[in-house]
Residue, then its C-alpha position, 0 to 999 in steps of 0.5 A: x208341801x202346803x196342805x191346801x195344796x194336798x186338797x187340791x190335788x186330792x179333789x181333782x182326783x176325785x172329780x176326775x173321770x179320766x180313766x188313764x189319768x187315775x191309772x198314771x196317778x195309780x202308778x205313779x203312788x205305787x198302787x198299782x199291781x199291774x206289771x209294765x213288761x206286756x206293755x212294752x212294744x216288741x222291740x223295747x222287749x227285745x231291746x232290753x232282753x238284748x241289753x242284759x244277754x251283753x251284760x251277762x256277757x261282760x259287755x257292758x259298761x260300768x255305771x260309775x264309768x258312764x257318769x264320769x263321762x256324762x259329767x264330764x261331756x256335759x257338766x264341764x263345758 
């Protein structure tokens, strides 16, 4: 990546006074400490919480199985 680029991006930073802006950019470079999970909408929560009582009943659907079909639905047209 172009330097001057860099010095761009890092002088809007620095300008900026958006705080969610800071915050994404915070998460998104691995600075932040906060954890997601109580952010989430109650269903999402439930939803997942769901998932991973099927996975643990065996219900689930192995990965490489999912991209095999995904490849196949949407890459071999």
């Amino acid at each position: 990546m172009d330097i001057a680029l860099k010095h761009k991006i890092a002088e809007k930073i620095i300008e900026s006074n958006d705080e969610d802006l800071l915050n994404e950019i915070k998460s998104l470079v691995g600075l932040s400490d906060k954890d997601f999970w109580g952010d989430l909408p109650s269903e999402v929560k439930q939803a997942i919480s769901q998932a991973k009582d099927e996975l643990d009943r065996g219900e689930g659907i192995p990965h490489a199985q999912v991209i095999s079909e995904m490849k196949n639905r949407f890459l071999n047209k």
